[in-house]
N, C-alpha and C positions, 0 to 999 in steps of 0.2 A: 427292278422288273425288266423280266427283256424284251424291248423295244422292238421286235423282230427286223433288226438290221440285219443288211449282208453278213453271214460271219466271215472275221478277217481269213487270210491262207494265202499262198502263192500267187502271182499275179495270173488272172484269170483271160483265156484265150477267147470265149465269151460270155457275155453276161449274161444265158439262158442255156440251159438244155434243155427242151422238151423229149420225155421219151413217151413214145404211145405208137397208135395206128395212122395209117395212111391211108386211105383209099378212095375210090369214086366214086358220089351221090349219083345217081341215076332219079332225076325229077320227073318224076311222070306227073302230068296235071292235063286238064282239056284242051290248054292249046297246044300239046305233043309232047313228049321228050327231049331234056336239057342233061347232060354230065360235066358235073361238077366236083375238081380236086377237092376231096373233102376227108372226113377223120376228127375226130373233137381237136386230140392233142396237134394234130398239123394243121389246122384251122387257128388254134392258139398261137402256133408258131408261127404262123404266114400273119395273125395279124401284129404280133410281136414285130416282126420282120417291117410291115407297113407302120409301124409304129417311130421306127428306127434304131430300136432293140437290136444288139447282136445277137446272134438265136443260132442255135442249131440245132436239128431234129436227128434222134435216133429210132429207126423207125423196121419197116418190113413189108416191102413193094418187089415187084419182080421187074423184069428188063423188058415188058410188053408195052402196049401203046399205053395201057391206062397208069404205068412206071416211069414214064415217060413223060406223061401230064402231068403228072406231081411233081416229079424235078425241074419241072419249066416252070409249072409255075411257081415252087420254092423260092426257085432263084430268082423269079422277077421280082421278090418283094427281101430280096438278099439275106435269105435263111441255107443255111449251110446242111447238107444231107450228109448225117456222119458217117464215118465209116462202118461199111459192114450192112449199109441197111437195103442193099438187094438182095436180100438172101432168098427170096422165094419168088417158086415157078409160075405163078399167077398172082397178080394185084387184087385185091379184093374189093368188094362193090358193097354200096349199100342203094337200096331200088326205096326213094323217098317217093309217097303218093299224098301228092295234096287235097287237102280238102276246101271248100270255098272261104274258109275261113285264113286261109294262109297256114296252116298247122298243119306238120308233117307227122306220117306212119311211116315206119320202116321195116325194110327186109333186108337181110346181111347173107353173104357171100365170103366170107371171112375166116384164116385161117391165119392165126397170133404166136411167133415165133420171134425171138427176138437173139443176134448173135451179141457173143465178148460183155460181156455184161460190166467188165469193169469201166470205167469211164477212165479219157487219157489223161484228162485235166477236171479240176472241179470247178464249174460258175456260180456265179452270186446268187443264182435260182436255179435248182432244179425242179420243171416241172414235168407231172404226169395227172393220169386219170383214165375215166372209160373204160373201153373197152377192154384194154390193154392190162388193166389191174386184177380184171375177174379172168378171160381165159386161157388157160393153159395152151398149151405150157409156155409162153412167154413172160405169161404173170408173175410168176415167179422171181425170172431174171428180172423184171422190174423192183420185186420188193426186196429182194438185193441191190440191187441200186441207190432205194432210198433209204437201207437202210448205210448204205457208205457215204450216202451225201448228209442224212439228218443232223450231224453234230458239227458242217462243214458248210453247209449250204443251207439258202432261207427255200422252205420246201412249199409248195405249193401243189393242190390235189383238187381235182373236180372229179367226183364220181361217174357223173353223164349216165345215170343209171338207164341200161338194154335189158328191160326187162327177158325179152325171146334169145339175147344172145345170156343169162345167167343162168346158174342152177336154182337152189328153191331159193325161196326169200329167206331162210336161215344161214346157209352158207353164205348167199350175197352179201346181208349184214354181219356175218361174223366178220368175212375177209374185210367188208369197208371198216369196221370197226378194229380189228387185226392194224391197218395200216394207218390210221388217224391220228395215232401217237409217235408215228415218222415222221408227222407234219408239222409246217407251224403256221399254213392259213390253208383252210378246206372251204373252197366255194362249192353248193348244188342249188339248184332248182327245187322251185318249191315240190314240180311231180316227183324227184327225185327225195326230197323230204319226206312225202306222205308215202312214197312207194316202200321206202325205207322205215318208216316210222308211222304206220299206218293211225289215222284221225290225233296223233298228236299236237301243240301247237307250236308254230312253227319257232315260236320265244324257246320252247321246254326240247326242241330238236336242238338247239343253235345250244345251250346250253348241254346240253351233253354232249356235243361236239368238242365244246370247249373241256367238258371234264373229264374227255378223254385224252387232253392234250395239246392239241391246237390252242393255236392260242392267237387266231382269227378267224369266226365264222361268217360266208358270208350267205346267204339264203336269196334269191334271185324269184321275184311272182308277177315274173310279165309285166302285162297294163298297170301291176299294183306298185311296181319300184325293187326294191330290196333292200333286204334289213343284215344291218352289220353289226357283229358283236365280238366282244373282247371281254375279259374276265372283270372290266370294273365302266364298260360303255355296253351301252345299246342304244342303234343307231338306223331310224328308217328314213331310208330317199325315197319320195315318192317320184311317181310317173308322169312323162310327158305323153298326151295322144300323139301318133305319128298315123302316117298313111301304110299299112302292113305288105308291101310285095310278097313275103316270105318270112319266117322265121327261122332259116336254116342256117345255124351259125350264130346266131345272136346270142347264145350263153356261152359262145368260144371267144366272142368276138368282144363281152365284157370280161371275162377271165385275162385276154391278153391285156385292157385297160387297166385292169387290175395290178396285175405284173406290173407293168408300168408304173403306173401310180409310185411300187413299195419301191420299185428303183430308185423312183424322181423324191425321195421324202426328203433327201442330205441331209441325214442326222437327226430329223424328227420321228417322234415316237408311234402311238395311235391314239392319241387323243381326238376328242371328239371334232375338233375342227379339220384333221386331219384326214379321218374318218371317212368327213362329209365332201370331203374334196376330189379324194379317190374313189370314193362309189359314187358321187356325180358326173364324173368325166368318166367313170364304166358305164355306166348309164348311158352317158349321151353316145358313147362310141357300139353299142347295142340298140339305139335307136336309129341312126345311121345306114347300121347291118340291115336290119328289116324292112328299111329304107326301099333296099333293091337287090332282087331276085339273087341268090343261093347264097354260098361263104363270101360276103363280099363286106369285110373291115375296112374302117376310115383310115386311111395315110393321117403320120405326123399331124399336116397341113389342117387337115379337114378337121379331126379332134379338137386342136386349137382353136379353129375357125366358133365351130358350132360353141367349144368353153365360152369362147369371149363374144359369142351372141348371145347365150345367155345369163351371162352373168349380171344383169339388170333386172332377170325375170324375177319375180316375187319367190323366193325357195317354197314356199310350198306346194306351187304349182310346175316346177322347172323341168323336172327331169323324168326321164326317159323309159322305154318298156322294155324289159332285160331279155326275158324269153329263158 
């Protein structure tokens, strides 16, 4: 069975690429406006990067201030911007409005182009998703990509479904469904479930995830925890209450714990205690996120920290709200 290890190849320059979008949340909420480096797939990266993950982002930002802001702060959490990825003449925005609930609407400013599609080196993950997957024309160059990495690299894909930046829900789900057998673990959100798979359950979604290939699903429902599935487990973590600042970032921010996790297994499979290990320490590093206001992932430090406070807690009350 394949245990979705790294697959073996060349010595690896680093252990992620994320390729996807780039660009600035714009928070609007009643106490004024905040701009925040943001983008699913660079959210993933940067928390990769705080995680202590080698990481680098391929990506598509311009050389203006909000081009700027993203390379600072890439770098302060030591994620590498690969080459080629200024290629365009304005950075793109997304205009997030909160509502009193902590829960973000969005408006995109957004235009996806991606240069050199071949990659120079292959890492132990490549990951993608979002925006970047549906629109053109950089989409493309992306499912070029994962189709060079699939038989090379452990693939990882989070949809991040936009509903206002796709075309209908038919073409949406052809292409997610198109590219889910490049993969071999697909995280979404449960809105991303139903939006996809309208009043299905969320069991008979995670399963036909898997029977198109994946061969780890992982399903994300807020307050409710998230349910993990593999061709011979299924596996729900439930939820810890936290205090909500925001949820902006919180399902990038357990997609990078996730990453994490398949790194840190040495040599172990996905058996169920494995499972429950890695989607509790996603969990806890998505509780963290929401913790405090925009894309703001736990460092190494902090992840550990909160693991080994809870790890006395009773499991069925432990863990954390994913978003």
């Amino acid at each position: 069975m394949n245990t979705l290890e790294p697959k073996p190849g060349p010595p690896q320059v680093l252990d992620v690429i994320v390729v996807g979008e780039a660009l600035i949340d714009i928070v609007e909420s009643d106490t004024g406006t905040i701009e925040h480096p943001g983008g699913s797939p660079a959210n993933v990266a940067y928390g990769l990067g705080r995680l202590g993950v080698s990481t680098g982002l391929k990506t598509a930002i311009g050389e203006d201030r909000h081009g700027r802001l993203i390379r600072e702060h890439l770098n302060s959490a030591g994620v590498q911007l690969l080459q080629g990825s200024t290629s365009l003449d304005r950075t793109a925005t997304a205009t997030a409005t909160l509502a009193a609930d902590g829960s973000a609407s969005y408006e995109f400013d957004i235009r996806w182009d991606l240069t050199q599609a071949a990659p120079g080196f292959l890492p132990k993950v490549f990951h993608t998703g979002s925006i970047a997957t549906f629109l053109a024309p950089g989409a493309s160059a992306v499912r070029s990509l994962m189709l060079q990495c699939h038989h090379s690299c452990l693939v990882t894909y989070d949809p991040n479904i936009r509903p206002a930046l796709l075309g209908s829900h038919h073409e949406a789900k052809t292409i997610f469904e198109e590219l889910v057998p490049l993969t071999d673990v697909v995280k979404l959100s449960d809105d991303d479930a139903q939006w996809l798979y309208p009043g299905a359950p969320l069991q008979d979604i995670a399963a036909r995830i898997l029977s198109l290939g994946a061969e780890l699903a992982v399903i994300t429902t807020g307050s409710n925890g998230s349910l993990l599935s593999t061709p011979t487990v299924q596996l729900s973590i439930p939820a810890l209450a936290t205090q909500v600042a925001d949820t902006i970032g919180a399902g990038d921010s357990y997609m990078s714990a996730l990453i994490h996790g398949l790194l840190s297994r040495t040599g172990e499979g996905l058996g169920p205690s494995v499972l429950e290990r890695i989607g509790r320490s996603a969990s806890l590093a998505a509780a963290i996120t929401v913790g405090r206001p925009g894309a703001n992932p736990p460092t190494s430090n902090e992840l550990q920290a909160a693991v080994t406070r809870h790890q006395s807690i009773d499991p069925t009350t432990a863990f954390a709200p994913t978003a």
